[in-house]
Every structure is written in structure tokens, then in C-alpha cells.
C-alpha positions in Angstrom: -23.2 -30.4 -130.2 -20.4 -29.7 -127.7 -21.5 -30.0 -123.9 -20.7 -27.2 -121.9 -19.7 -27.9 -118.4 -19.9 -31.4 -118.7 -23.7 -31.9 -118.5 -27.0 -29.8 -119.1 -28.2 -28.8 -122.6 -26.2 -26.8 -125.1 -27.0 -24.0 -127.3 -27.7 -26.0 -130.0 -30.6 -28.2 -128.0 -31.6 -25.2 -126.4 -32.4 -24.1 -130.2 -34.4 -27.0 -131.1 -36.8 -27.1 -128.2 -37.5 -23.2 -128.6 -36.1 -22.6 -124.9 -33.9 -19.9 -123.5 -32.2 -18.6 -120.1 -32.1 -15.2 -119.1 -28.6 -15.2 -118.1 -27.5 -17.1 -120.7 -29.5 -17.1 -124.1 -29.0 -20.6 -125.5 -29.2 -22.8 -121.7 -32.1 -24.0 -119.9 -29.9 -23.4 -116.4 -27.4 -22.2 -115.9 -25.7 -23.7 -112.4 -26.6 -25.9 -109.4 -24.7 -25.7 -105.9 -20.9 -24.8 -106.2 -20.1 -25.5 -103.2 -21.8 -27.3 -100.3 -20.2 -26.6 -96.6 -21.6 -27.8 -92.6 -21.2 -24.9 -90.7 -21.3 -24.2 -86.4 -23.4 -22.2 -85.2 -20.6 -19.7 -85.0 -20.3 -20.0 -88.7 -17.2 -22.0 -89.2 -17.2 -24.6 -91.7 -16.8 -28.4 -90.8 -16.6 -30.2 -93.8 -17.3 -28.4 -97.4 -17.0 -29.5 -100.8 -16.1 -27.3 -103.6 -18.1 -28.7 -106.9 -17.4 -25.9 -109.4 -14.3 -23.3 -108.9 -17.0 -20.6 -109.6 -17.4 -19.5 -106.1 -14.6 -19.6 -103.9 -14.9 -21.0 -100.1 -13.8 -17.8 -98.7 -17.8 -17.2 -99.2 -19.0 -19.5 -96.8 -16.9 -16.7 -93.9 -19.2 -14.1 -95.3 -22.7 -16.0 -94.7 -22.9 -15.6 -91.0 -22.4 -12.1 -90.5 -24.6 -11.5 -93.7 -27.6 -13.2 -91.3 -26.7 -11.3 -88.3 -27.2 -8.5 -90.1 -30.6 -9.3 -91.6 -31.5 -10.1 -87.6 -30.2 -6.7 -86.7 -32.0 -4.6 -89.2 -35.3 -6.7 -88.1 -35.4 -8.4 -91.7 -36.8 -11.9 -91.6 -34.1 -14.2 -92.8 -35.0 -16.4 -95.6 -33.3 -19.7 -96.7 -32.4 -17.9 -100.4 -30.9 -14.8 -100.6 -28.1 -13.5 -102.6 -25.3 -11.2 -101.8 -22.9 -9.5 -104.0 -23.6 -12.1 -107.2 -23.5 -15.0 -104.9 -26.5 -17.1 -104.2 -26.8 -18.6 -100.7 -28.8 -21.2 -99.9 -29.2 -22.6 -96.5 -31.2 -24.8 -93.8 -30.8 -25.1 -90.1 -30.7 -28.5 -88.3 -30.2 -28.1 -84.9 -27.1 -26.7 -83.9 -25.8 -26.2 -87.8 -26.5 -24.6 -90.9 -26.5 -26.7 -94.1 -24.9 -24.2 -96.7 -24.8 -24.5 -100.7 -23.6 -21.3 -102.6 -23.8 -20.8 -106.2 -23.2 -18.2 -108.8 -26.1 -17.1 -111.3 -29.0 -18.3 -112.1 -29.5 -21.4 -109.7 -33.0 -23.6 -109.1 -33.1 -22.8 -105.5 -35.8 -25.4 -104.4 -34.1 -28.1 -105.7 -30.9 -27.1 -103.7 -33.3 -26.5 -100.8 -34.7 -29.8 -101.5 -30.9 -31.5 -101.5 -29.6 -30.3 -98.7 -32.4 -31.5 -96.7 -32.1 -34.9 -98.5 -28.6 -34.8 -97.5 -29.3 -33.7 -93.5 -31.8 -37.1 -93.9 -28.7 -39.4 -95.3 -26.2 -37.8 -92.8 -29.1 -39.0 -90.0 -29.9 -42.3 -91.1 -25.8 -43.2 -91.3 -24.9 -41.7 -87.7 -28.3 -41.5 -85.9 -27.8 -37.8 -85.0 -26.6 -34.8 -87.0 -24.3 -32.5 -84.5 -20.5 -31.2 -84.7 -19.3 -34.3 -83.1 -20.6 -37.2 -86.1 -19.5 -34.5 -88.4 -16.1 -34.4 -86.8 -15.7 -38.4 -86.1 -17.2 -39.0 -89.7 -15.6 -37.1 -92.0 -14.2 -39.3 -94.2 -17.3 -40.9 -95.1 -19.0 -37.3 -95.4 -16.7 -36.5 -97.7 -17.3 -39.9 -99.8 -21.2 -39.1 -99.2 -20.9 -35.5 -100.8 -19.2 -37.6 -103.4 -21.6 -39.5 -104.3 -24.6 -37.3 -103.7 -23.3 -34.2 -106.0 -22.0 -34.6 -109.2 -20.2 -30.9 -111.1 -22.8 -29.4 -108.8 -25.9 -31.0 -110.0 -27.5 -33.7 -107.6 -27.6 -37.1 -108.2 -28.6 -39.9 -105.7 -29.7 -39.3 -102.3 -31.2 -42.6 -101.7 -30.1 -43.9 -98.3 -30.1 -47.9 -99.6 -28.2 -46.9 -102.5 -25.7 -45.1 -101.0 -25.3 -47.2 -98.6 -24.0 -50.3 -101.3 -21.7 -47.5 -102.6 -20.0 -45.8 -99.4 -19.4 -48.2 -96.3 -19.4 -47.0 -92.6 -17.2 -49.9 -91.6 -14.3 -51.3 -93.7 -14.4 -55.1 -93.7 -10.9 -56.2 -92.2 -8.1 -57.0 -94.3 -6.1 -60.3 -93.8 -2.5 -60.6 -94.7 
């Protein structure tokens, strides 16, 4: 049985538990998050990391005006929606949006569910969540999203464990 995509079952699995997709006949899913991005208020990413090249980040400059638009025509604005074949998937925390896109057929609670484990871990390693610990931080974001995401599929968002795997402070180095 080869693996497609690196992980998640393959045709010939699929076949032997009796299971299908819609998209695809022979996979139980087919993607998780392709990309994961902090975004201002005014839409502009912070940080983002690109996890599949399914989805390019020139997506993430479409999400904003697609919710000022649902607030315009009066529509309530829901934390899944999908636009053009692209699936957005979003939270608020205070004064920034939380943003995973994906392409296909996507388990959008358990993206929901990550990105507000991963608004948690950003909290417990700087205290508070704004532009400015995203800005002073974002080398160990960037470790974080690392460690947290794997191809697009989550993997540990356990604060303890991550926190033996990506340091906040380097120890000094003596020459």
C-alpha cells in the first residue's frame, strides 16, 4: 500500500474497512489546514505558515474583504465558509483573526478546535496574544507552528510538551 501525502489512509485501506470519501472515492479525508496565518484586524498577515502548496497565501488577502462583505449584505458571519473552492476557517481573539485555509473536503471542527488550542499555547508562552508578542516572538511562533502542525494535520498542542521541545530563552553559550 503506497501512502498518499505522507500520512492518512490509502485506497487500499480505505477498501478493507468498507469506507469512502465523497471527494475522493478510496480516502477517509481528504485534507486538514494548508495554511495557518495571524492576521490584524485590517487583515494583514503577521506570521503564516504554508503546510501544503495546495492553497497559495495570496488567499489569506482575500479573507477580509470576503467578511466585510458578508457584514454588508447583513449575512451573519460564520467561522467556516468557503469561497471559490477554498475553505476558510477562522476565530477572533481580541484584536486578531486566527486563519487556517484549506482546499476540499476538510474536518472543520477539528481545525476550529486547533486554532483555538493554538491561541491557548501562544497565551500560556507570552501571557497575552496581540500584534506586539506576535511581532517580538516570531521566531518561536514559527518553531511553535512547527511543532503543532505536521503536512497539515495537527499533532501536539500540549503546552508542557511543547514547551521541552521549543524554548523561549536560549541558554547562553560559553566559548
Amino acid at each position: 500500500m503506497a501512502i498518499r501525502g505522507g500520512s492518512g489512509p490509502t485506497k487500499d485501506s480505505a477498501k478493507l474497512l468498507n469506507l469512502t470519501s465523497a471527494t475522493d472515492p478510496g480516502l477517509l479525508w481528504e485534507t486538514m489546514a494548508s495554511l495557518v496565518a495571524i492576521l490584524d484586524l485590517k487583515g494583514k498577515p503577521l506570521i503564516q505558515r504554508s503546510y501544503r502548496d495546495d492553497v497559495p497565501p495570496s488567499y489569506i488577502e482575500r479573507f477580509l474583504p470576503l467578511i466585510l462583505e458578508f457584514e454588508e449584505e447583513e449575512t451573519p458571519v460564520t467561522p467556516c465558509f468557503t469561497h471559490q473552492g477554498i475553505n476558510y476557517l477562522h476565530i477572533r481573539h481580541s484584536n486578531l483573526y486566527l486563519l487556517a485555509l484549506s482546499k476540499g473536503n476538510s474536518n472543520a471542527a477539528e481545525i476550529i478546535l486547533f486554532l483555538q488550542r493554538l491561541c491557548s499555547v501562544l497565551i500560556e508562552y507570552f501571557k497575552e496574544l496581540e500584534e506586539e508578542s506576535i511581532r517580538d516572538n516570531f521566531v518561536i511562533i514559527y518553531e511553535l507552528l512547527d511543532e503543532v502542525m505536521d503536512f497539515g494535520y495537527p499533532q501536539t498542542t500540549e503546552s508542557k510538551i511543547l514547551q521541552e521541545c521549543v524554548l523561549l530563552a536560549f541558554p547562553p553559550i560559553f566559548i
